[in-house]
N, C-alpha and C positions, 0 to 999 in steps of 0.2 A: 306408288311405292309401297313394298311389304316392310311395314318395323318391324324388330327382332323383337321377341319375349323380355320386356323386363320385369323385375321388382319394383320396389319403390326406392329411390334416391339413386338407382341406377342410371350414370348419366347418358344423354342420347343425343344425337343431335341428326337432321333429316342431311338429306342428298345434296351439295352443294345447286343453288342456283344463282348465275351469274347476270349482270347485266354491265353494259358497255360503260364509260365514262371517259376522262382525258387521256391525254397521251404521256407511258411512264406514272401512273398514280402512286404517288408517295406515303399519301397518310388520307387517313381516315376517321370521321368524327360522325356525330349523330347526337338529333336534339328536333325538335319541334319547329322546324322552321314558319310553316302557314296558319298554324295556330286552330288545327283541326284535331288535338292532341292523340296524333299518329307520329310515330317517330319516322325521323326522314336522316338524310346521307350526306353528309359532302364529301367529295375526294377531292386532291389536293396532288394537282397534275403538271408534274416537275416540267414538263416538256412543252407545253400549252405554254404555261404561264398562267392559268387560270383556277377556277373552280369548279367542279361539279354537283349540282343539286340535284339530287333525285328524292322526290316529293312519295312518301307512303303511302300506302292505301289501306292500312292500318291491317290487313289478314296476311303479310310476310310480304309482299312484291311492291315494286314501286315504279314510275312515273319514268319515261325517256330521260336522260339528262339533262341538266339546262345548264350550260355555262356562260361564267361572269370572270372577268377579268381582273387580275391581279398583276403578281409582278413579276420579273425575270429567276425563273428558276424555283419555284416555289417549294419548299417542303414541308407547314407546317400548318395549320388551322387552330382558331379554338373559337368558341361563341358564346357570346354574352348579350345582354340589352345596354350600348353605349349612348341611347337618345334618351332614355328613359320614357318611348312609347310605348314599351310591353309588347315590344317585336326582336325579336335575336338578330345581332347582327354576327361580321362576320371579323377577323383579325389574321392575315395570311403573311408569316414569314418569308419573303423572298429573298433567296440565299444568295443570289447573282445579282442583283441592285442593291444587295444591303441595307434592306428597307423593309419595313413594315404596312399593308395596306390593310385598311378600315372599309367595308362593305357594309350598305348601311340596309338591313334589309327593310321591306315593306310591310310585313305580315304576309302574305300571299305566298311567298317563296320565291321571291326575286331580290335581286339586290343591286343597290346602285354603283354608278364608278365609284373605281379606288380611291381615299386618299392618302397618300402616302407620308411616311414619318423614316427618317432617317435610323437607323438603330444601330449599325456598326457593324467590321467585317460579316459575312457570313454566315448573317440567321439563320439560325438552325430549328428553330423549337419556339414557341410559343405557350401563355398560358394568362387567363385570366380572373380578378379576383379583385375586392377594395379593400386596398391597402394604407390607406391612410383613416379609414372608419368613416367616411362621409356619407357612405351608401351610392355612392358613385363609382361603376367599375373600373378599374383602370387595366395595365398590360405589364406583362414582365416578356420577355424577348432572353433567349438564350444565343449567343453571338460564337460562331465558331471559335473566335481569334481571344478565348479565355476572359470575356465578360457576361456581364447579364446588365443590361438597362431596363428598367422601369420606366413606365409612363405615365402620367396621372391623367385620369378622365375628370372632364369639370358636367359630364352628364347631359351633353347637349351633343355628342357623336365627336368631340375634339380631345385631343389631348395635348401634354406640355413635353416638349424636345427629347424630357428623358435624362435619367441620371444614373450611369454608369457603375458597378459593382466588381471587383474582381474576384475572377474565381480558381485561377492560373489553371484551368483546365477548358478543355473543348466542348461543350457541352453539345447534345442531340434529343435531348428530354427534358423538361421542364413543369415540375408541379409546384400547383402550390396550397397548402391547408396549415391548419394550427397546429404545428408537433410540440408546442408546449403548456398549452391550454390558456392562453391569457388571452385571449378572444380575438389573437391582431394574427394575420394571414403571415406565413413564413413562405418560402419556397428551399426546394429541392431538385436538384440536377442529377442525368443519367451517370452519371462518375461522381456522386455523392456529396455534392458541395450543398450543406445545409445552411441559408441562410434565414438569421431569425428576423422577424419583424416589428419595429416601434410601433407598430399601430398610427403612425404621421406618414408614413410614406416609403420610411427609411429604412435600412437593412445594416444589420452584422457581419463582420468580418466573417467570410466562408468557414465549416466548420468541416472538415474531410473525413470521409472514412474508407475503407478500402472495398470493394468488390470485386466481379470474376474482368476477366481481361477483356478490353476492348467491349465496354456497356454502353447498351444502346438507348435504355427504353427502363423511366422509372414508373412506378404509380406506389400509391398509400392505400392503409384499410390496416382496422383492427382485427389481424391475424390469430390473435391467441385470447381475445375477446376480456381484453383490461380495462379497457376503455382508453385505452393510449394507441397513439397511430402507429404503427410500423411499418417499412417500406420493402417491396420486394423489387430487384434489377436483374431486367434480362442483358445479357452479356453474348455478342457473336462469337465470343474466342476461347468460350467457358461453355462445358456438357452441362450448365445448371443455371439455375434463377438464386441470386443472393436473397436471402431473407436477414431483414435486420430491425430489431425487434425497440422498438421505441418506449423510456420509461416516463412519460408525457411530461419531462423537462426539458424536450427537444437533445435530447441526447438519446444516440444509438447504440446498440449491443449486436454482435456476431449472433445469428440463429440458427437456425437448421437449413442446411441451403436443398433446393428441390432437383434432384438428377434427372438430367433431360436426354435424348439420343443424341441431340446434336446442340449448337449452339442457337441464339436464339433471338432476334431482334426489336421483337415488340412485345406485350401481353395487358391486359384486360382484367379487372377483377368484378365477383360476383356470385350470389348462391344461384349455379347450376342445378345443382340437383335437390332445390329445394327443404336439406335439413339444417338452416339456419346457421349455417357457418361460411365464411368467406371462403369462394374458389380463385383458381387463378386461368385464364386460358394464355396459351403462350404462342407466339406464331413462330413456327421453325426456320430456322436461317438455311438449311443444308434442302431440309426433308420437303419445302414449300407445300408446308400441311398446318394445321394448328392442331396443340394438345392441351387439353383439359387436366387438370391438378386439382383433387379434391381435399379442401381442408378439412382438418380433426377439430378446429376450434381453440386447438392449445399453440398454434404456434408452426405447424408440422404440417404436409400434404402428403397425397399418398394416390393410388388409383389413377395411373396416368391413364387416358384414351386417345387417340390419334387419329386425325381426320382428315384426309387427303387436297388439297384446296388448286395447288399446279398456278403457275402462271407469274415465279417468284414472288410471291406474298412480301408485303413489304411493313406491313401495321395490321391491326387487330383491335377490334373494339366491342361492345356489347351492348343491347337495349331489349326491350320488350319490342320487336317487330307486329308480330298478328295479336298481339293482346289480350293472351290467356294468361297474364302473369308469370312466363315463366321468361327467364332471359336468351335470347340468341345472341348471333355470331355474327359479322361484318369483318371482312377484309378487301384492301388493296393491295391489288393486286398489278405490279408494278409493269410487267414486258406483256402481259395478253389485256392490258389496257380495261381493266374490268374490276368491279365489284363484287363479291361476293356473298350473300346470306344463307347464314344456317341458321333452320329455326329446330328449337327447341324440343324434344319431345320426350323430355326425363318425366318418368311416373313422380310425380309428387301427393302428398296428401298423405294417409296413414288410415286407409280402409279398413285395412286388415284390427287397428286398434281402434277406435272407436267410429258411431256412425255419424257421427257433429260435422257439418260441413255447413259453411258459408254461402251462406243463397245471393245475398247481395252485400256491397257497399257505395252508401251515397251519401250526399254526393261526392265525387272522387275524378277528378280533380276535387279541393278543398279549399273555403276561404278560413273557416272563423269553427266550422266542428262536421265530423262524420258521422254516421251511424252504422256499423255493422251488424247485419240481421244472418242469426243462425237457424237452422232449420229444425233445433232441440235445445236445452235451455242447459247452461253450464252447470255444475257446483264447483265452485272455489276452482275456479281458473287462475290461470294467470297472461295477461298480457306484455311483452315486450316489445318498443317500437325501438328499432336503428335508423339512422342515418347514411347516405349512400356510400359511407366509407365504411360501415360494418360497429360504428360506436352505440353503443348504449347511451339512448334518447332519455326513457319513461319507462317504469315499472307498472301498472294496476296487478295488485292483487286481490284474491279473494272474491272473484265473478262469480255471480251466480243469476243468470237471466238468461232470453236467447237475444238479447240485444246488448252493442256496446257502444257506448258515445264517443270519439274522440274528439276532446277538444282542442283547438290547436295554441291555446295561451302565448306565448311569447317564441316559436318557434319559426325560423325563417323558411319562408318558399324552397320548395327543393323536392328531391325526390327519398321516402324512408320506406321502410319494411318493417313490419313487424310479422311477430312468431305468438301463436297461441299455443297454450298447452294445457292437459287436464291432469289432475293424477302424475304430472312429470312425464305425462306421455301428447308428443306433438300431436297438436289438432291440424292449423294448417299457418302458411308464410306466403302471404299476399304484399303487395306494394301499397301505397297512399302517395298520393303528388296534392303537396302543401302549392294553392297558386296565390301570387294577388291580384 
């Protein structure tokens, strides 16, 4: 394949390639399953009743499918470590048993029978997170029929029956992070139902705000770069993505909403094109393509691209596939039973301004501190690392070496980014994965 001429921050992304998985796939996640730290795939295949694992090979392609069974009509995933062996397991909403299934994987990328917890009409949505501060993950479950249950994990791959939340709305999306900075996990639903968290388990009366009609599909990230979370919803019955702007009280404000061609059912967030501000990618409901939305950093997107993908796309997601640090594309793709990657190939870096580039960093994964080695020695840099929602982690200023230590003090496992700069002019924006 010939790439087109870019610039730098000019977004790109290579020639759709697909690979097979279950029948009707719904949704789509990605995370580490074998512990080869290559990112890998599940779909989440309505029609099966099961799951799809396809295992990476860490340079963008991945492994025949493997599927494991779950439950009647399935539409949701999400994965955590529920045994606490430092293996991901797995959590599949099934919409047609009304039940929730727990997959316990092995490290290798298998996983074992279901077992099943009751959740209520119509699971729709899944997501997971510890919600009670034990360090033990537990489940939140998005219920068609206008609830949300919670499950608490006691960290041995079990959890407790579940305690119901009303939300008087249907929900199809389900996240959850701190939108008010008190350290306890909140959640949020695709129709905006914000609930806050006591940090024991328990949740707040729903807090509502309005979006575009008929919303499918939420996610979080510091948008206008406050350091407060903001949320953005795709909507199939609205030309646009709501943006709505968080002032880290867990209260929301009306933003600048992002005009799309068509309406819109899933999307992704992430620096694409490598100049340190949060993107959005969106997967089209009409056009069965995805579009890229590039942010200004204040709040605003701009520079839509459009990528043809075919086969009703049904979700969208994103990771570092081949592992050049920059983020690709994954969809499911719903009626031609298949998976999709697009990798990566936006110019990043800033040749053009100075010659400082980054030879190495190790080690990376990280337990307790890194080292980044430059190939020329700073003056008064400045370093800033985020978090994968886009928040302001850590400042160092005033660098002046060709090495940089980071040490990880009190900062939990997860995956951040930081951005270098000289002079106010970008050096470069690499990842770091904090492990334990």
């Amino acid at each position: 394949m010939t790439l087109p001429t870019l610039s730098f921050g000019q977004v790109c992304f290579s020639e759709v390639d697909s690979f097979s998985v279950g029948s009707l796939c719904e949704r789509i996640i990605t995370a580490d399953f074998n512990g080869d730290s290559k990112m890998d795939l599940v779909t989440v295949n309505y029609n099966d009743g099961n799951v799809s694992v396809l295992l990476g090979d860490g340079l963008g392609s991945f492994a025949a499918a493997t599927n494991f069974t779950a439950g009647n009509n399935p539409l949701s995933a999400s994965s955590a470590d529920f045994n606490g062996d430092g293996n991901l397991d797995l959590v599949v909403a099934n919409s047609n048993s009304s039940n929730i299934s727990v997959l316990i994987g092995d490290g290798l990328g298998n996983f074992s029978a279901p077992t099943n917890y009751l959740a209520g009409a119509n699971p729709h949505c899944v997501t997971t997170a510890d919600f009670n501060g034990d360090g033990k993950m537990d489940i939140a479950v998005g219920n068609y029929n206008s609830d949300v249950r919670v499950f608490i994990g006691n960290g041995f791959g079990f959890f407790s029956s579940g305690t119901n939340y009303s939300i008087s709305a249907a929900p199809q999306s389900i996240i959850s992070a701190d939108f008010n900075g008190d350290g306890n996990m909140d959640l949020a639903t695709n129709n905006v139902r914000i609930l806050i968290g006591t940090g024991s388990g328990s949740f707040s009366a729903a807090t509502h705000y309005t979006v575009g009609t008929s919303s499918r599909c939420i996610v979080s990230a510091d948008f206008n770069e406050d350091g407060d979370l903001d949320l953005a919803v795709a909507s199939d019955g609205a030309n646009y993505i709501s943006i709505l702007i968080g002032d880290g009280s867990g209260d929301f404000t009306p933003g600048t909403n992002v005009t799309l061609e068509t309406g819109s059912n899933s999307l992704t967030v992430a620096d694409y094109n490598g100049d340190g501000h949060i993107d959005l990618a969106v997967s089209d409901y009409n056009a069965d393509g995805v579009s890229v939305v590039l942010g200004n950093g204040d709040g605003t997107f701009s520079n839509m691209t459009s990528y043809d993908i075919g086969g009703n796309l049904h979700y969208v997601t994103s990771a570092d596939f081949n592992g050049d640090s920059k983020t690709d594309l994954a969809t499911a793709n719903f009626f031609s039973n298949t998976a999709s990657v697009l990798l990566n190939c936006t110019i990043t870096g800033v040749t053009d301004l100075t010659d400082i580039n980054i030879e190495s960093i190790y080690p990376n994964p990280f337990n307790s501190s890194a080292t980044i080695q430059l190939n020329s020695t700073l003056i008064n840099a400045e370093l800033k690392i985020f978090n994968q929602f886009g928040q302001l982690i850590k400042t160092t200023n005033n660098i002046s070496d060709d090495r940089i230590r980071i040490d990880r003090h009190n900062l939990p496992a997860g995956l951040y980014f930081f951005r270098l700069t000289q002079n106010n002019k970008p050096i470069a924006t690499d990842k770091l994965i904090i492990a334990d």
